[in-house]
Every structure is written in structure tokens, then in C-alpha cells.
N, CA, C and O atoms as CSV, one atom per row, in Angstrom:
chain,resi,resn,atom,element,x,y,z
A,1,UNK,N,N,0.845,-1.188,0.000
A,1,UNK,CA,C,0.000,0.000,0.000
A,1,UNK,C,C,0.881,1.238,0.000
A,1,UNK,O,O,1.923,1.603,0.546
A,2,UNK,N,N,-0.132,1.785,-0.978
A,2,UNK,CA,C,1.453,3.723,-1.206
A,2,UNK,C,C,1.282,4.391,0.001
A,2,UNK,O,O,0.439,3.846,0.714
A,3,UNK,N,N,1.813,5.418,0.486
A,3,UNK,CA,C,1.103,5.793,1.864
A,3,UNK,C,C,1.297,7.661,1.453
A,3,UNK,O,O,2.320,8.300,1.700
A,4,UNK,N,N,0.126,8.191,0.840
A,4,UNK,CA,C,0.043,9.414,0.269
A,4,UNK,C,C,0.180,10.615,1.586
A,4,UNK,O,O,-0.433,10.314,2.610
A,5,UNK,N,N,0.716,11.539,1.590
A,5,UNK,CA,C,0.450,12.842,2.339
A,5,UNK,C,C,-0.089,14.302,1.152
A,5,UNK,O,O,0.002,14.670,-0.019
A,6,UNK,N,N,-0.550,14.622,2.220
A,6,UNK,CA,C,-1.154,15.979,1.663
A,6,UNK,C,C,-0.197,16.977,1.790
A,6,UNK,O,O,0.236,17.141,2.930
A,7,UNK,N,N,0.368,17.890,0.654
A,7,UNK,CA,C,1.254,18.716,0.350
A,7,UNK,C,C,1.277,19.580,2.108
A,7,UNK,O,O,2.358,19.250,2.595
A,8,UNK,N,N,0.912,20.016,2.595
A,8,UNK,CA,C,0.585,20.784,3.727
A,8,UNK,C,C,1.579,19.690,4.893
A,8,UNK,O,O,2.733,19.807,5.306
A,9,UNK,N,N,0.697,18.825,5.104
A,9,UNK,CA,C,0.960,17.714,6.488
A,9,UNK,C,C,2.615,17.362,5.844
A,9,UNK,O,O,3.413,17.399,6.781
A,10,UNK,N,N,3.181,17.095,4.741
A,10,UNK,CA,C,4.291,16.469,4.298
A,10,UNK,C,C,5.002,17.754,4.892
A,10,UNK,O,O,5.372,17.632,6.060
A,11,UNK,N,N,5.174,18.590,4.464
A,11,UNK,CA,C,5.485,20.309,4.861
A,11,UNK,C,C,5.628,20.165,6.467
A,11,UNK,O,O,6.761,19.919,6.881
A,12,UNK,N,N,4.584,20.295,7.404
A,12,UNK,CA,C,5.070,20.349,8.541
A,12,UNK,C,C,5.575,18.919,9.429
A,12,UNK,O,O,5.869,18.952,10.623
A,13,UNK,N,N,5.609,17.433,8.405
A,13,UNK,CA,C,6.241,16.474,9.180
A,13,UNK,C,C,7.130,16.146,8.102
A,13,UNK,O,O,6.909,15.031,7.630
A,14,UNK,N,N,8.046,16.771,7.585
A,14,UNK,CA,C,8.964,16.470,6.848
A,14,UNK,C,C,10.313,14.976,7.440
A,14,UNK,O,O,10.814,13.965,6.947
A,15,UNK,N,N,10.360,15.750,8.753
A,15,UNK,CA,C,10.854,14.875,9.051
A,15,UNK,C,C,10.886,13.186,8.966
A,15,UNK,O,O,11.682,12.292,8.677
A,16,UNK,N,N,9.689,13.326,9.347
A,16,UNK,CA,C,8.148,11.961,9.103
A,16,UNK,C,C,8.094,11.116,7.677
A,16,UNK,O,O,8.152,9.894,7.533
A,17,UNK,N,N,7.976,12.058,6.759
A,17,UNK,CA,C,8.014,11.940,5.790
A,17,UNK,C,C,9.061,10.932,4.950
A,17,UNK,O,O,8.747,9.965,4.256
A,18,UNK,N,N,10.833,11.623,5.316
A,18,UNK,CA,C,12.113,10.986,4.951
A,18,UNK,C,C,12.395,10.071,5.628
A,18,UNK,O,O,13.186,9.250,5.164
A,19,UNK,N,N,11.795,9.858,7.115
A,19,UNK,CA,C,11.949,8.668,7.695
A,19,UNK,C,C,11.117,7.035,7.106
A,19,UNK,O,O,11.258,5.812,7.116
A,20,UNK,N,N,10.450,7.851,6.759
A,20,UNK,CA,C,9.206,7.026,6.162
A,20,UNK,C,C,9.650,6.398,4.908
A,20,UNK,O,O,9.621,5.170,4.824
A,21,UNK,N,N,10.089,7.170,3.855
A,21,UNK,CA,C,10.705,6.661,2.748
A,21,UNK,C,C,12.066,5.729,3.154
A,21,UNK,O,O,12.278,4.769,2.413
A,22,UNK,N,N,12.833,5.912,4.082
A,22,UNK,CA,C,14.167,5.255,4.236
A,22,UNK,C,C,13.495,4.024,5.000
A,22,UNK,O,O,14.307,3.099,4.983
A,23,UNK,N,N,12.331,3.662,5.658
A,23,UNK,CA,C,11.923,2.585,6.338
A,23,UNK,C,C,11.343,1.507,5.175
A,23,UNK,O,O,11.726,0.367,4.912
A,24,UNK,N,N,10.091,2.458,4.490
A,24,UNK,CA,C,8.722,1.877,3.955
A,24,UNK,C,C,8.452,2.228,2.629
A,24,UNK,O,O,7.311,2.196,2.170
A,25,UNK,N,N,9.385,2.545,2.023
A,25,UNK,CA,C,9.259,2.828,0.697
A,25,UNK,C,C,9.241,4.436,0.557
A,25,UNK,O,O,9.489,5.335,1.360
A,26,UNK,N,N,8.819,4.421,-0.876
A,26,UNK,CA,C,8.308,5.663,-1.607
A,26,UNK,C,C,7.344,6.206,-0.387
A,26,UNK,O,O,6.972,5.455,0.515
A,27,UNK,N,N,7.016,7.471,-0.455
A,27,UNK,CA,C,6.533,8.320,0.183
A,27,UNK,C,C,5.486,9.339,-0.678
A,27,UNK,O,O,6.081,10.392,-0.906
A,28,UNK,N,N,4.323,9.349,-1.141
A,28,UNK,CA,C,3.697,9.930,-2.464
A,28,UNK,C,C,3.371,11.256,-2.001
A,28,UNK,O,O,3.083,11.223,-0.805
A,29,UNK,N,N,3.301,12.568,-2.569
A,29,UNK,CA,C,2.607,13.820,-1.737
A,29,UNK,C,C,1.574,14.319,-2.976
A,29,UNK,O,O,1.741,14.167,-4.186
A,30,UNK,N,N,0.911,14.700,-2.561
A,30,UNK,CA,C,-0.376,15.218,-3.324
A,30,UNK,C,C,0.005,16.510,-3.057
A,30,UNK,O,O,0.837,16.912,-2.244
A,31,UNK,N,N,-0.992,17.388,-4.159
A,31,UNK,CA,C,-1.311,19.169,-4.178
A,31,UNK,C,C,-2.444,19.575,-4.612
A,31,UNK,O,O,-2.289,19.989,-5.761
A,32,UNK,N,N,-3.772,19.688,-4.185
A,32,UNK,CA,C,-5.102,19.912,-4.387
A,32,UNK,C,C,-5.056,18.889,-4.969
A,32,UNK,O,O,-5.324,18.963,-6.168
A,33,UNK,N,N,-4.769,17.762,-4.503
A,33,UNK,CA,C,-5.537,16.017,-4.703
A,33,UNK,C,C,-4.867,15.615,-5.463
A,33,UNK,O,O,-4.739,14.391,-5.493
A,34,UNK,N,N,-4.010,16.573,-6.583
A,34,UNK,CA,C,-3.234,15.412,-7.591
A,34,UNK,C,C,-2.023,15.280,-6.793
A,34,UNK,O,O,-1.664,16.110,-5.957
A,35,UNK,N,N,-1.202,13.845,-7.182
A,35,UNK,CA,C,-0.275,13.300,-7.061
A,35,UNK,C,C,0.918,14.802,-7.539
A,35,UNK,O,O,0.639,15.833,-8.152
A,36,UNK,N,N,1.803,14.493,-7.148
A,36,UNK,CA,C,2.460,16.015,-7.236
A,36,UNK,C,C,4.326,15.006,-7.588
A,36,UNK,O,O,4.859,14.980,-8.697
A,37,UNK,N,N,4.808,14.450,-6.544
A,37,UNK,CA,C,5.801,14.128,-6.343
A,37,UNK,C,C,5.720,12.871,-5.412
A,37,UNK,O,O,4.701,12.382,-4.925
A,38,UNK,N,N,7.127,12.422,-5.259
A,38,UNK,CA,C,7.586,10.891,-4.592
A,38,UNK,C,C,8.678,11.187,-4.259
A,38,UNK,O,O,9.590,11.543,-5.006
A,39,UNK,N,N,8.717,11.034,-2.711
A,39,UNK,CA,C,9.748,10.718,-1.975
A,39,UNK,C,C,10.502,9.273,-1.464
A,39,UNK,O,O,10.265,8.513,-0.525
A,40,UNK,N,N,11.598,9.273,-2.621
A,40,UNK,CA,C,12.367,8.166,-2.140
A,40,UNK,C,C,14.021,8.048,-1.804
A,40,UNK,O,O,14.821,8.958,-2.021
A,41,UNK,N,N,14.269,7.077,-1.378
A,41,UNK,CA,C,15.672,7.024,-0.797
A,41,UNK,C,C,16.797,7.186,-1.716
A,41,UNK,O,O,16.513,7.073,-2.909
A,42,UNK,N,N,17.807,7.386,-1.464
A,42,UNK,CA,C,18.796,7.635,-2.312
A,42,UNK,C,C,18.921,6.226,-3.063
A,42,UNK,O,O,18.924,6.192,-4.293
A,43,UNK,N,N,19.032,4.973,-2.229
A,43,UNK,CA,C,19.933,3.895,-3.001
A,43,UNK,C,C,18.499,3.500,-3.857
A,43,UNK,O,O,18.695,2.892,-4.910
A,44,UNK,N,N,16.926,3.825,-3.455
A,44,UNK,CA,C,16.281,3.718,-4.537
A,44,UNK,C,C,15.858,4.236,-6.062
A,44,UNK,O,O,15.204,3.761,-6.990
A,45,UNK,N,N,16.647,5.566,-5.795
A,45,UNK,CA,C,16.769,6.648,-6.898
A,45,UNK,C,C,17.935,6.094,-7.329
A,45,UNK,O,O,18.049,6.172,-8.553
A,46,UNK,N,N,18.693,5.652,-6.864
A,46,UNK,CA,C,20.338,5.317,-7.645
A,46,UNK,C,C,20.079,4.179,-8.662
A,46,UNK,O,O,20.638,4.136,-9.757
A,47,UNK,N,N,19.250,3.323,-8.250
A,47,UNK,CA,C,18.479,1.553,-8.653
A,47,UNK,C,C,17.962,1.970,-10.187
A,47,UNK,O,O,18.282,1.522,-11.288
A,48,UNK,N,N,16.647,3.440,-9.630
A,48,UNK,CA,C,15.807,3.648,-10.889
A,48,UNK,C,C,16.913,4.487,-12.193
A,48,UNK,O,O,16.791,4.256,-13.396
A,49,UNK,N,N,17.402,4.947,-11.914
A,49,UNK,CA,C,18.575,5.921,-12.890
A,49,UNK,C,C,19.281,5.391,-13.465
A,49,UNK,O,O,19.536,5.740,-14.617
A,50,UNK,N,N,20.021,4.070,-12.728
A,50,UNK,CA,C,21.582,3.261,-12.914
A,50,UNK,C,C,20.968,2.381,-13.997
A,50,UNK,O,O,21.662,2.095,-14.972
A,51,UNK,N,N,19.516,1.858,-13.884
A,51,UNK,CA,C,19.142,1.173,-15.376
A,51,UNK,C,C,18.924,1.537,-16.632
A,51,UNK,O,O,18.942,0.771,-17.595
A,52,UNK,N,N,18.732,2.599,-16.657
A,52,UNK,CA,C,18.761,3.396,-18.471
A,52,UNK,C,C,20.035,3.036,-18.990
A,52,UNK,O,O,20.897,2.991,-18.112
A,53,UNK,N,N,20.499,2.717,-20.350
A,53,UNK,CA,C,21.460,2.611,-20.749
A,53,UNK,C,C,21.946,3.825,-21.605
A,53,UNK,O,O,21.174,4.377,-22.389
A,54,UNK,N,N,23.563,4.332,-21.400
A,54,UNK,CA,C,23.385,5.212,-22.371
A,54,UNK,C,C,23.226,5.158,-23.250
A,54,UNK,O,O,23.160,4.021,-23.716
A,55,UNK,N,N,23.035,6.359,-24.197
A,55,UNK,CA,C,22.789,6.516,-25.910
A,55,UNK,C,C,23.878,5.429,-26.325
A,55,UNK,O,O,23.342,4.380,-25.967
A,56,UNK,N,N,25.071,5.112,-26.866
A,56,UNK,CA,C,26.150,4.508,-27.019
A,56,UNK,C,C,25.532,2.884,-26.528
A,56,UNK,O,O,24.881,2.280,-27.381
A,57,UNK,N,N,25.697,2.380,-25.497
A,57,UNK,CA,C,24.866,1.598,-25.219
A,57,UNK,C,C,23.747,1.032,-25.948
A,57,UNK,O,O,23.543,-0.065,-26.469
A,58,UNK,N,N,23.103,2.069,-25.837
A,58,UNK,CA,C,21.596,1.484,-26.635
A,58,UNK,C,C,22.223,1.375,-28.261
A,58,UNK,O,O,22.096,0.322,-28.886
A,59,UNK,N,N,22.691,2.197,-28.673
A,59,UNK,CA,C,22.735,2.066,-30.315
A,59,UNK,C,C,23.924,0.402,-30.383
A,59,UNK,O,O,23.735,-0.260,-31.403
A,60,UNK,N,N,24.852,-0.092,-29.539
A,60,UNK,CA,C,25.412,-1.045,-29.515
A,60,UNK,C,C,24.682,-2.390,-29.460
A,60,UNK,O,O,25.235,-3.376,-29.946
A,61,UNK,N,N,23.749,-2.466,-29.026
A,61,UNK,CA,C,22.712,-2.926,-28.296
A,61,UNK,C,C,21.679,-3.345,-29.474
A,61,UNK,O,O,20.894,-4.293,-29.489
A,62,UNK,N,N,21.914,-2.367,-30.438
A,62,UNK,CA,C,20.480,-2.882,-31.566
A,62,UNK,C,C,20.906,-4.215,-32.396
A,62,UNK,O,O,21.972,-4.618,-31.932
A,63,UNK,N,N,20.469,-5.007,-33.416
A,63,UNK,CA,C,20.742,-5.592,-34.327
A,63,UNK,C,C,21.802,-5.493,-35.231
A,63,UNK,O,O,21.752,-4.355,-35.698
A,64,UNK,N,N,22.589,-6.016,-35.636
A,64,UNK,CA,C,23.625,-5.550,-36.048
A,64,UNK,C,C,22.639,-5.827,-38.173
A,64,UNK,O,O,21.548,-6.274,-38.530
A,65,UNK,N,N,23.740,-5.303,-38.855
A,65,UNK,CA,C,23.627,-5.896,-40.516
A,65,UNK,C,C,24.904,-6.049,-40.979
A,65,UNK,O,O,26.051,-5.641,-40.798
A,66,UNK,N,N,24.133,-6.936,-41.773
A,66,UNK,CA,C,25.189,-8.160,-42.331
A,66,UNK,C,C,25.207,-7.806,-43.865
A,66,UNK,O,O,25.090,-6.641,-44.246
A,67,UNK,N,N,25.336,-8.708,-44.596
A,67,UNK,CA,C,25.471,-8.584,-45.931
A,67,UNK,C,C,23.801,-9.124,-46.464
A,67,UNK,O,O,23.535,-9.036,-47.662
A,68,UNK,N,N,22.929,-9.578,-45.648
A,68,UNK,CA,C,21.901,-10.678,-45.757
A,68,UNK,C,C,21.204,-9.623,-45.550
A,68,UNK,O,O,20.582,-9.462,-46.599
A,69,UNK,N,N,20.864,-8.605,-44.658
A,69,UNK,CA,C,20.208,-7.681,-44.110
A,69,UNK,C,C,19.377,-6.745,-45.438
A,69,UNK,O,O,19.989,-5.814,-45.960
A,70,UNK,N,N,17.928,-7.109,-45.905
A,70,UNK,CA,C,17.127,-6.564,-46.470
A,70,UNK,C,C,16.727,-4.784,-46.351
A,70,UNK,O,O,17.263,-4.112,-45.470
A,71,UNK,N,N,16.233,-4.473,-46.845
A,71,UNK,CA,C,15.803,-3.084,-46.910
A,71,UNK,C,C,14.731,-3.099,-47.627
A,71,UNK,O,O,15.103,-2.837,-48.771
A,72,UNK,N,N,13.266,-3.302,-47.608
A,72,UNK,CA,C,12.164,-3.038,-48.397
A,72,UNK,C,C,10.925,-1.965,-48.073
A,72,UNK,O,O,10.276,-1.765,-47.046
A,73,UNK,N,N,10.895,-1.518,-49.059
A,73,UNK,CA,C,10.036,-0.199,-48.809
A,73,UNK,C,C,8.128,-0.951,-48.974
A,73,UNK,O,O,7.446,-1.711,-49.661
A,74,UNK,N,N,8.065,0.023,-47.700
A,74,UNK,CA,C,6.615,-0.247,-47.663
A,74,UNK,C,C,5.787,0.101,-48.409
A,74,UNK,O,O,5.783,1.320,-48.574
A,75,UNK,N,N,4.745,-0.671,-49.188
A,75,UNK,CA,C,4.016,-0.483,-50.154
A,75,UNK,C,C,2.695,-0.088,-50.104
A,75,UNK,O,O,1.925,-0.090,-51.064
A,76,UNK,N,N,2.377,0.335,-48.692
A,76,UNK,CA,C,1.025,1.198,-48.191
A,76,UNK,C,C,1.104,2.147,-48.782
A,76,UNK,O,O,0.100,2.230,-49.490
A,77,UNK,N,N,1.855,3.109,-48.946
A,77,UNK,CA,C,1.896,4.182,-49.861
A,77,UNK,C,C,2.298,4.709,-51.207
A,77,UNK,O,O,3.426,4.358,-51.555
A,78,UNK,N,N,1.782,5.302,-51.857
A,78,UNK,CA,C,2.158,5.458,-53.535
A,78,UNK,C,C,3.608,5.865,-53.315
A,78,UNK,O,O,4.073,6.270,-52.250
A,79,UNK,N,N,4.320,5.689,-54.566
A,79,UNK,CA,C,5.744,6.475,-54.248
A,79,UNK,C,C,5.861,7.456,-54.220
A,79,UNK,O,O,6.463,8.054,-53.327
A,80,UNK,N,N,5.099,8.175,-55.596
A,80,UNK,CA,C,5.348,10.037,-55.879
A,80,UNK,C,C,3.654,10.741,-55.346
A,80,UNK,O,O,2.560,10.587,-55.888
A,81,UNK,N,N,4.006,11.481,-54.170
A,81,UNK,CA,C,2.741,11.667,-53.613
A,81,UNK,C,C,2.350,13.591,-54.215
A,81,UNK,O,O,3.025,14.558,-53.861
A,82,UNK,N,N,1.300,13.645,-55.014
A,82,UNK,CA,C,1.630,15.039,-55.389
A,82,UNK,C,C,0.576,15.933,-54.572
A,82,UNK,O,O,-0.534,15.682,-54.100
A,83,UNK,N,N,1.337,17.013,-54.598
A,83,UNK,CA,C,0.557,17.744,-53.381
A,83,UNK,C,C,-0.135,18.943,-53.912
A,83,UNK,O,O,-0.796,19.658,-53.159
């Protein structure tokens, strides 16, 4: 279960608040009812960040081509489209 505070109450138990996240998770705060922000711990912010791969990474990461590797144009559309 998330355990939401109201922008106000988070404000005057801040303290409450960071203890709360370092015990029991995320910490959610609302602002006139919407969800606003999340308070969480460092080594859980380090967890969510440290998994993106960089750009470099990701482009290493795709499929490589070979000599076999096709290229065909999609035929949903006419070729010369006049405007």
C-alpha cells in the first residue's frame, strides 16, 4: 500500500516523511488532490537511474547488418505523392 500525504501535512512532518521513505518505501505527496511528487531514498533513486542505458549503449545494443540484411520499402503508400 502507497502511503500518500497531503502537500501541507508532508510540509510540517517532513521529518516523518524521509523517515518514512528510508523505512517503507516511496513516500507519495499530493497538491489539491493530484499526485504532485515521490519521496524516495537515495539507493532507490540510484536503482531507478543506474538502469537506463546510455545513448552509445543502446545504439550497440540494436541488431547488427550483415550482408543478408534486407531493406524493403513499404508499399502502403504510392511512391510520388503530389501535393
Amino acid at each position: 500500500m502507497k502511503t500518500t500525504w497531503k502537500f501541507q501535512d508532508a510540509r510540517s512532518h517532513f521529518s516523518k516523511v524521509v523517515e518514512d521513505a528510508l523505512k517503507s518505501g516511496p513516500q507519495y505527496v499530493t497538491r489539491r488532490g493530484a499526485a504532485t511528487v515521490a519521496i524516495v531514498s537515495i539507493q532507490e533513486y540510484e536503482a531507478l537511474i543506474s538502469k537506463k542505458p546510455t545513448f552509445k549503449e543502446f545504439l550497440l545494443s540494436c541488431p547488427k547488418m550483415d550482408e543478408h540484411f534486407d531493406i524493403e520499402r513499404q508499399k502502403d503508400y504510392p511512391e510520388n505523392i503530389k501535393l
